[in-house]
C-alpha positions as CSV (number, residue, x, y, z in Angstrom):
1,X,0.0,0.0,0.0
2,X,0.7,3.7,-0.2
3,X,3.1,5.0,2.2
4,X,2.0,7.7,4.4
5,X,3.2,10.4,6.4
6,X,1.2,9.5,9.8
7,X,0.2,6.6,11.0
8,X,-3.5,5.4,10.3
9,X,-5.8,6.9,13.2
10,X,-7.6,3.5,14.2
11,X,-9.2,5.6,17.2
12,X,-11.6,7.2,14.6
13,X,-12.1,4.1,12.7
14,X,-9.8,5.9,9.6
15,X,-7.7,4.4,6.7
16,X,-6.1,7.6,5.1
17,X,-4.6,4.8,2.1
18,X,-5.6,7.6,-0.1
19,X,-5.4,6.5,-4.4
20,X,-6.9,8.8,-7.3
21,X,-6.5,8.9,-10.8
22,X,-6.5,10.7,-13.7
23,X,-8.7,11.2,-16.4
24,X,-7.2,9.4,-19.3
25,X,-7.6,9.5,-23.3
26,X,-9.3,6.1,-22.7
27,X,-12.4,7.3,-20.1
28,X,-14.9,7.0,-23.1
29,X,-14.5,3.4,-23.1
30,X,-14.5,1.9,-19.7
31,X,-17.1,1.3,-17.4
32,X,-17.7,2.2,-13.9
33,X,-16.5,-0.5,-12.0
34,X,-13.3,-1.3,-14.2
35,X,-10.1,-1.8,-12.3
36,X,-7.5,1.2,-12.2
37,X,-4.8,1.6,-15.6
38,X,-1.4,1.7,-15.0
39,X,-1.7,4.7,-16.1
40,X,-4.1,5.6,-13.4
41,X,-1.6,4.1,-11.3
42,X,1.6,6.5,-12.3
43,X,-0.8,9.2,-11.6
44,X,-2.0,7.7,-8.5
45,X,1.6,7.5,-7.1
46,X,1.9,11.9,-7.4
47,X,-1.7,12.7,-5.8
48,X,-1.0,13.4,-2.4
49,X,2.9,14.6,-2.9
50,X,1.0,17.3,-6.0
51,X,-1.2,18.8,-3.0
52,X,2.7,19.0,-1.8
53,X,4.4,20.5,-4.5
54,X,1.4,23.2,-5.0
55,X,1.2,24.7,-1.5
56,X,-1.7,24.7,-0.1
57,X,-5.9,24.9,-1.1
58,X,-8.8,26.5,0.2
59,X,-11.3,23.1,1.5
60,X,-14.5,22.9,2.8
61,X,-15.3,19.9,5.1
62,X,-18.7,18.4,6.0
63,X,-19.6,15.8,8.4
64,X,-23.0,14.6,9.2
65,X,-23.5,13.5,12.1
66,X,-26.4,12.9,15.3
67,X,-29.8,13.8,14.0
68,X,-29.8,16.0,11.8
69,X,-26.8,18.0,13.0
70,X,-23.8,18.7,10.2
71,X,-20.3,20.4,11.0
72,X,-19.2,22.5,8.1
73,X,-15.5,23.5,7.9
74,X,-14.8,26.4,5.4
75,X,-10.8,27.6,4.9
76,X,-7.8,27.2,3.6
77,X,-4.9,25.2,4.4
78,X,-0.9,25.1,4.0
79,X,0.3,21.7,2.8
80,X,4.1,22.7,2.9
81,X,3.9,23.6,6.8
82,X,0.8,22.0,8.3
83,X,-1.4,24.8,9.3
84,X,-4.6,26.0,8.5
85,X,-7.4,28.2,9.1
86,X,-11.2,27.4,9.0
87,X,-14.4,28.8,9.9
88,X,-16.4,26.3,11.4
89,X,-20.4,26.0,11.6
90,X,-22.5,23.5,13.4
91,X,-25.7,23.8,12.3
92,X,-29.0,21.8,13.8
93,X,-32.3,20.3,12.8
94,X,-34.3,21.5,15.5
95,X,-34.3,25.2,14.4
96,X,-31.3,25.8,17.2
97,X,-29.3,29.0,16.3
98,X,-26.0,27.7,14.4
99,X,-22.7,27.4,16.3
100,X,-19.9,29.6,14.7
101,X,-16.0,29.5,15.8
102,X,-12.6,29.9,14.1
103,X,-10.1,27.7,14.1
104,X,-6.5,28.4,13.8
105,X,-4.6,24.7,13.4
106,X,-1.2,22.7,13.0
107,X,-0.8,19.1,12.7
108,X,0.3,19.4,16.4
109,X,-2.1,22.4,17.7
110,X,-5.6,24.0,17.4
111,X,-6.2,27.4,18.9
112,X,-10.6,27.7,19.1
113,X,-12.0,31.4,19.0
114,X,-14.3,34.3,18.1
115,X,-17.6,32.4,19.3
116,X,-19.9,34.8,21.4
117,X,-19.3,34.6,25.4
118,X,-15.5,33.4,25.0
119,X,-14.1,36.6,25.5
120,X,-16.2,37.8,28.5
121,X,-15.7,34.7,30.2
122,X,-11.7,34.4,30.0
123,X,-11.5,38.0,30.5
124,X,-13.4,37.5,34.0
125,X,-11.4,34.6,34.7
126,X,-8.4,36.7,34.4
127,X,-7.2,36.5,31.2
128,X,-7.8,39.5,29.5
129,X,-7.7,40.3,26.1
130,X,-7.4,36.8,25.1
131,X,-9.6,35.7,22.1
132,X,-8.9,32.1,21.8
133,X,-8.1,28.8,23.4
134,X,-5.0,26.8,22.4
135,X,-5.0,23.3,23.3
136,X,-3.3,20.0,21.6
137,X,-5.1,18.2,18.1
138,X,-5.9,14.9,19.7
139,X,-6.7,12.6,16.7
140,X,-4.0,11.3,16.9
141,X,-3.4,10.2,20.7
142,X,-3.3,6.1,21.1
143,X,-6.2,4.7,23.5
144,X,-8.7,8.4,22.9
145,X,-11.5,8.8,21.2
146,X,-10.8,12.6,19.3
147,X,-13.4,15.0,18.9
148,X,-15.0,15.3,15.8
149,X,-13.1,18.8,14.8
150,X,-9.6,17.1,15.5
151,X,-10.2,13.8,13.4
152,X,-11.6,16.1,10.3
153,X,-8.5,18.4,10.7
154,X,-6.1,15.3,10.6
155,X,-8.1,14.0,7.6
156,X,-7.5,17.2,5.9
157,X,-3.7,17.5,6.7
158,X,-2.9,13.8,5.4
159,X,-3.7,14.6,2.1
160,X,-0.1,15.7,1.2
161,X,2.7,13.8,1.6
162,X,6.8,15.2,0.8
163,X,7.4,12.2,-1.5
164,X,5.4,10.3,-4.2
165,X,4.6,6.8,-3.6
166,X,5.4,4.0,-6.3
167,X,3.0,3.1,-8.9
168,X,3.0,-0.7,-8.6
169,X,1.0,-0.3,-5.0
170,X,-1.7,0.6,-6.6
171,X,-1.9,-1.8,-9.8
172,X,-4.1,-4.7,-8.7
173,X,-5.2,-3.2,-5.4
174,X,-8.8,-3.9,-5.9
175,X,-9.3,0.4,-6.8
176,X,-12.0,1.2,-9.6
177,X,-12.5,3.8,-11.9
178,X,-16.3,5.0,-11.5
179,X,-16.7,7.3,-14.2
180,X,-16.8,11.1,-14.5
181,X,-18.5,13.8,-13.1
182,X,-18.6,17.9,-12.2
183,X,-18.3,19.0,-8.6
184,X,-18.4,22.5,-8.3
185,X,-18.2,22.9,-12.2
186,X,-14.9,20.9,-12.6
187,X,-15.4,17.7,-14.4
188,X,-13.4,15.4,-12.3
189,X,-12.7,11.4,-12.6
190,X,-13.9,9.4,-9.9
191,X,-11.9,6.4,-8.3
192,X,-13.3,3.7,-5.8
193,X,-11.3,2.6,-2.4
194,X,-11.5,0.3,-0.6
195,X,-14.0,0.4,2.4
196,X,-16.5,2.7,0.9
197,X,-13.6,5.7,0.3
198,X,-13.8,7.0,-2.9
199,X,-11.7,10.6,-4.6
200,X,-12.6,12.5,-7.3
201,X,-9.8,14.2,-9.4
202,X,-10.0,17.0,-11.4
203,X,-9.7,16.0,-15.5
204,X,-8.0,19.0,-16.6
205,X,-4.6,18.7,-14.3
206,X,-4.9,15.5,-11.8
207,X,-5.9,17.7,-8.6
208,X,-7.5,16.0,-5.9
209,X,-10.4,17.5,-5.8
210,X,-12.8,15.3,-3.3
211,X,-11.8,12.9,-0.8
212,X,-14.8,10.9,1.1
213,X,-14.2,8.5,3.7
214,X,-16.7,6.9,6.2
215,X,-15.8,7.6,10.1
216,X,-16.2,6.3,13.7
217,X,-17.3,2.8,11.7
218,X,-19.4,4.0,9.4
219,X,-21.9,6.4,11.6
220,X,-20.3,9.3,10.1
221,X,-19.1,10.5,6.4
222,X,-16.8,13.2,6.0
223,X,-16.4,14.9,2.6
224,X,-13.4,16.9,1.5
225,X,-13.2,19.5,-1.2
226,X,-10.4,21.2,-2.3
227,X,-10.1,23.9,-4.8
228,X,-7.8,26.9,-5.7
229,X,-4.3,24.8,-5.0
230,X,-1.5,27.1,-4.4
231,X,1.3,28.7,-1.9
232,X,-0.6,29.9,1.6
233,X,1.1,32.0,4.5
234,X,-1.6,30.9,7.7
235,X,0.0,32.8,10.8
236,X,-2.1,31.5,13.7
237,X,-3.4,34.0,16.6
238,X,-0.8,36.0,18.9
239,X,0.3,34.7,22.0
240,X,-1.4,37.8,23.5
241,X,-5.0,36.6,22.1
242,X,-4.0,33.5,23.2
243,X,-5.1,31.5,26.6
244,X,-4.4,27.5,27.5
245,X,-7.4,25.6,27.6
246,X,-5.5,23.3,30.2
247,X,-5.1,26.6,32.6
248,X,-9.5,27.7,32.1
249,X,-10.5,23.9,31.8
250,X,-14.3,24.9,33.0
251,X,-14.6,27.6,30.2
252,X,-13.2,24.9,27.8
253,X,-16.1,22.4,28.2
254,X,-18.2,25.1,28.6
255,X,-17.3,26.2,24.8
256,X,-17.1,22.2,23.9
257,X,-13.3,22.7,23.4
């Protein structure tokens, strides 16, 4: 299989084994359902280290999830260094006013702010002038089951990888071609996983454009979309709008951080 550049997170039930392909001269002839080319293979093998080599992207991120509750996370991210920047947005069935907080993040980090009350409440519990928690991403911790936020950001950050991976891995892997067709007016070429995963690839220069991968065994899928690849600079908050969630641990599960 693909090498990766983490190791898989089994706490959220995840296999990042991520394949894609490109949309060959020979897509008007095959069927969904028809095993991967090898030339689907040698452009397999670049995917994730082409996220690499072109910077960054801006994503959006859904995830279903309880009854009729969906997390949405909107932003950009920086491939080359690991950091990001996302608004997200819980929104619920019931009619409940939707939750809204940024996220600053690192493969390592994620600093939670700007949602209404924060500020009031670390500034009364001493911390003035501080706008957002910092506390570790947890996805990947052995033996813990990560909040919903962390295991989309790690999703997210594992689709880039420094190197390219070798073409035969992905010849006779058991990975389909499924046909062709537009997400947010790009034609893309879509590829079957394994385990329900699929990616969608964009037919004009063999972008990821999709990745969608079931979570927590199946309860939950999370869809990724990427667009407008290129160099980011994603400076997170200043240590001066900055307080530890480990120092106000009450106003952290307050917040759901």
């Amino acid at each position: 299989m693909p090498s990766l550049r983490r190791p898989v997170l089994a706490a959220a039930g995840l296999a990042l084994s991520l394949v894609a392909g490109c949309s060959t001269s020979g897509d008007a002839e095959r069927a969904p359902g028809d095993p991967v080319t090898q030339a689907d293979a040698e452009a397999l093998a670049e995917l994730l280290h082409r996220n690499f080599t072109h910077g960054g992207a801006d994503f959006v991120v859904t995830a279903p999830y309880g009854e009729d509750v969906v997390l949405t996370l909107t932003g950009e991210v920086d491939f080359r260094h690991e950091t990001g920047r996302a608004l997200a947005v819980t929104t619920f069935g019931d009619g409940r006013a939707d939750d809204t907080r940024t996220l600053f993040f690192t493969d390592e980090d994620l600093w939670v702010g700007e949602t209404p009350g924060l500020t009031d409440a670390l500034t009364a519990a001493g911390a003035p002038g501080a706008t957002y928690l910092h506390r570790p991403l947890t996805a990947g911790d052995e033996g813990a089951t990560p909040p919903l936020v962390d295991v989309l950001l790690e999703v997210l950050l594992n689709l880039s990888s420094r190197t390219h991976d070798e073409a035969r891995s992905f010849v006779d892997a058991g990975y389909t071609w499924e046909g062709q067709r537009s997400i947010d007016s790009r034609l893309t070429s879509l590829f079957g996983l394994q385990d329900g995963r699929t990616v969608a690839v964009a037919a004009t220069d063999d972008l990821l454009t999709q990745f969608v991968t079931p979570l927590a065994g199946g309860e939950i899928e999370a869809t990724v979309t990427l667009s407008d690849h290129g160099s980011r600079s994603l400076p997170g908050p200043p240590a001066e709008a900055t307080a530890e969630a480990a120092d106000h641990q009450e106003i952290a599960a307050a917040f759901g951080m």
